[in-house]
Wavefront OBJ file of the C-alpha trace (Angstrom):
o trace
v 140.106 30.546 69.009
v 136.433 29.869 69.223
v 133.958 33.128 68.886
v 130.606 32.874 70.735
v 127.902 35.595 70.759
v 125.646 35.813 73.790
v 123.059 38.441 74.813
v 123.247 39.806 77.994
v 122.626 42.547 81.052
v 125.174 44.811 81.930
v 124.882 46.592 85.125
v 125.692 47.272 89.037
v 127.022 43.475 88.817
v 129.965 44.718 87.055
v 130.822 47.278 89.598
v 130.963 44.759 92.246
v 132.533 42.590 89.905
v 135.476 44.949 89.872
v 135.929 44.326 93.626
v 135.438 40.197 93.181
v 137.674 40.071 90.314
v 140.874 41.786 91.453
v 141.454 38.494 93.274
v 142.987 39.278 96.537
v 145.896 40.247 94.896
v 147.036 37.313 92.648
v 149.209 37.865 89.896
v 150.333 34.216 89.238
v 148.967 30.840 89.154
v 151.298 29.781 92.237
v 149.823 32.637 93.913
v 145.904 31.639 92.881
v 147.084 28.114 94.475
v 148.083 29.633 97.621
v 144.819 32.275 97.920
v 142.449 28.959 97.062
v 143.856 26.808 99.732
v 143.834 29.682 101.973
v 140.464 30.196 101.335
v 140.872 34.252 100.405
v 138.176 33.609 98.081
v 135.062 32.867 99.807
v 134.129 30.032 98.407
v 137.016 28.601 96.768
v 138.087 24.943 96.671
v 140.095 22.082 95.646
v 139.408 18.743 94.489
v 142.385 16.114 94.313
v 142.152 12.729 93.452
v 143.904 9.894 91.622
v 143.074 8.968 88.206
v 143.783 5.347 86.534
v 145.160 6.667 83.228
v 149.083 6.997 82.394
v 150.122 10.691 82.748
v 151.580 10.700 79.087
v 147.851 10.237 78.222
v 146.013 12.672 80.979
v 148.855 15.076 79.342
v 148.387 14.521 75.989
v 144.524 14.578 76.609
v 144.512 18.042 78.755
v 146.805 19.381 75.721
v 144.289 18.884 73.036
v 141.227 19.974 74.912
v 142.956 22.852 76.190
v 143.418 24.391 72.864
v 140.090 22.820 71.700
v 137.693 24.118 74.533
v 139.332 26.872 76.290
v 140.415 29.704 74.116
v 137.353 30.879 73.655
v 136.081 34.679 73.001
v 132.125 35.255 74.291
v 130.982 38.863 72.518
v 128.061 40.076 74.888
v 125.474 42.610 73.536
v 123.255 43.966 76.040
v 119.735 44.589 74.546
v 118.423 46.471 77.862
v 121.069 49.018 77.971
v 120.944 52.834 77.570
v 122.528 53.245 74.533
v 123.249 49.290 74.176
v 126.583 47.897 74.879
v 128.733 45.394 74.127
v 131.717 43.658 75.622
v 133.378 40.440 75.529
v 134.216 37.839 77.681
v 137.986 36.401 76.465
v 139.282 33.090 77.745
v 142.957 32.961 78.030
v 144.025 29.051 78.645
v 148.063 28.301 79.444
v 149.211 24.896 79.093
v 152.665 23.961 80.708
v 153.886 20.278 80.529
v 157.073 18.756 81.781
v 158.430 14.994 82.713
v 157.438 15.074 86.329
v 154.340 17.747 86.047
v 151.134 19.494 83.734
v 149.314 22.571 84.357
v 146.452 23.937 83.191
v 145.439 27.558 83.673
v 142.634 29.036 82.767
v 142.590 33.152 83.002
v 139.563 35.254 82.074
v 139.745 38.975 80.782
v 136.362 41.071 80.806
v 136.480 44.104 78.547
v 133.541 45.719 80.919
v 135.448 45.426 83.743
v 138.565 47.002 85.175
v 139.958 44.412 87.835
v 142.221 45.813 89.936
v 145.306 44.002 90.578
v 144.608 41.031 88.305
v 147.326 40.450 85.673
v 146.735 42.057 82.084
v 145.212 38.110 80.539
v 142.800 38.919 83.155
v 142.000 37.135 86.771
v 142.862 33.078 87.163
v 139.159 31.514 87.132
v 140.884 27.978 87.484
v 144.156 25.803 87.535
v 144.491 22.403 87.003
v 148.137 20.204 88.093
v 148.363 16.675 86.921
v 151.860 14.470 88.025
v 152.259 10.780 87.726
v 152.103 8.545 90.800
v 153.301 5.577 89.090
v 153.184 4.006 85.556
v 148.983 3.801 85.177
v 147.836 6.151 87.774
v 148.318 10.482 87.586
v 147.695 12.615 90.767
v 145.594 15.687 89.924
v 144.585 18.888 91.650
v 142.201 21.522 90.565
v 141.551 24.636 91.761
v 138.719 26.885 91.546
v 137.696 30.011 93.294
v 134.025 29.959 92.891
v 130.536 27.571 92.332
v 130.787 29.362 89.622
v 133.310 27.527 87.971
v 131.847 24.338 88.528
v 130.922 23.965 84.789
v 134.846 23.865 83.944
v 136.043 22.154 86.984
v 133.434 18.749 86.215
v 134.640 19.205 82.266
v 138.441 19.164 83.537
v 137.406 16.592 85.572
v 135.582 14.121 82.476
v 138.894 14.749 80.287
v 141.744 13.336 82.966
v 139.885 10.727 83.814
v 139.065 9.848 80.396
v 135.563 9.331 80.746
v 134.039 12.377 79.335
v 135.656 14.229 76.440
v 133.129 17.518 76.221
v 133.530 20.987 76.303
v 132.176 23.358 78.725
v 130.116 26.032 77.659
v 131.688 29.171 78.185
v 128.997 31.213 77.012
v 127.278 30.554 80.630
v 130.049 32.111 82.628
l 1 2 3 4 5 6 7 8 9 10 11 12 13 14 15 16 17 18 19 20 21 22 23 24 25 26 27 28 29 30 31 32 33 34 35 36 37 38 39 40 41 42 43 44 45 46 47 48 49 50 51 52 53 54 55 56 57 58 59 60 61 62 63 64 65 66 67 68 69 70 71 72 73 74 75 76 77 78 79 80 81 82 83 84 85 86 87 88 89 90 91 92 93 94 95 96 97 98 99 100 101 102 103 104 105 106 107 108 109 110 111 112 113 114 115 116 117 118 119 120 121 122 123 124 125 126 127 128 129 130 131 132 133 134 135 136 137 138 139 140 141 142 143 144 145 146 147 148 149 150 151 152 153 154 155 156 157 158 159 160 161 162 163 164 165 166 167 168 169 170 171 172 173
């Protein structure tokens, strides 16, 4: 796990952010699926498309750079604050991989904030499914709730297809 410090303002965002993060609910990635497509979050999407790469290689690609770039812990310090403050920012990824399907998950936990109804590794911020269409081409679908996100989605995006190996910086989110 990867250990970032960042400096940053803590305030009436994370109140709201309370609100945003509990996440209409959702529990489990199969739910966060279901409240994307639905649209619960407002500006939630997802992108599938086909990939030319075998899906023993977008697997064994999306398991390295899962444990590479996306357990990740971001301390923030906030410098303006009465009395200072610090929190953290901890990036829980879950990689699942079978014959027939893969699944990224990423979940984020926010020691400032209390997000009601989220599950205790904190609220999804994205999910990724890869499954093989035929012998040199892999289906995948990811799903993300917010612009926000966009950062991880187009780094997700670089690694199945092969064409761009880099991490996302997490100390932007």
């Amino acid at each position: 796990m990867r250990h970032y410090l960042r400096q940053g303002r803590i305030g009436l965002l994370l109140v709201t952010a309370v609100f945003l993060l509990s996440g209409c609910g959702v529990k489990t990635a199969d739910e966060y699926r279901h409240a994307v497509r639905v649209s619960c979050f407002l500006f939630s999407t997802v992108d599938s498309f086909e990939v030319e790469r075998p899906f023993a290689d977008v697997t064994t690609t999306l398991k390295k750079k899962t444990k590479e770039c996306l357990d990740v812990t971001v301390r923030l310090i906030c410098t303006n604050c009465i009395g200072g403050g610090e929190s953290k920012h901890i990036f829980r990824p879950t990689f699942i991989a079978n014959p027939d399907r893969t699944e990224v998950h990423l979940q984020l936990k926010r020691t400032e904030v209390i997000a009601i109804g989220a599950p205790p590794e904190g609220a999804y911020v994205i999910v990724l499914d890869a499954a093989p269409v035929d012998k040199k081409r892999t289906k995948i679908d990811i799903y993300r709730q917010s612009p926000d996100e966009k950062f991880i989605h187009n780094a997700m995006r670089g690694w199945v297809k092969g064409d761009n190996m880099g991490c996302p910086d997490l100390t932007t989110h």
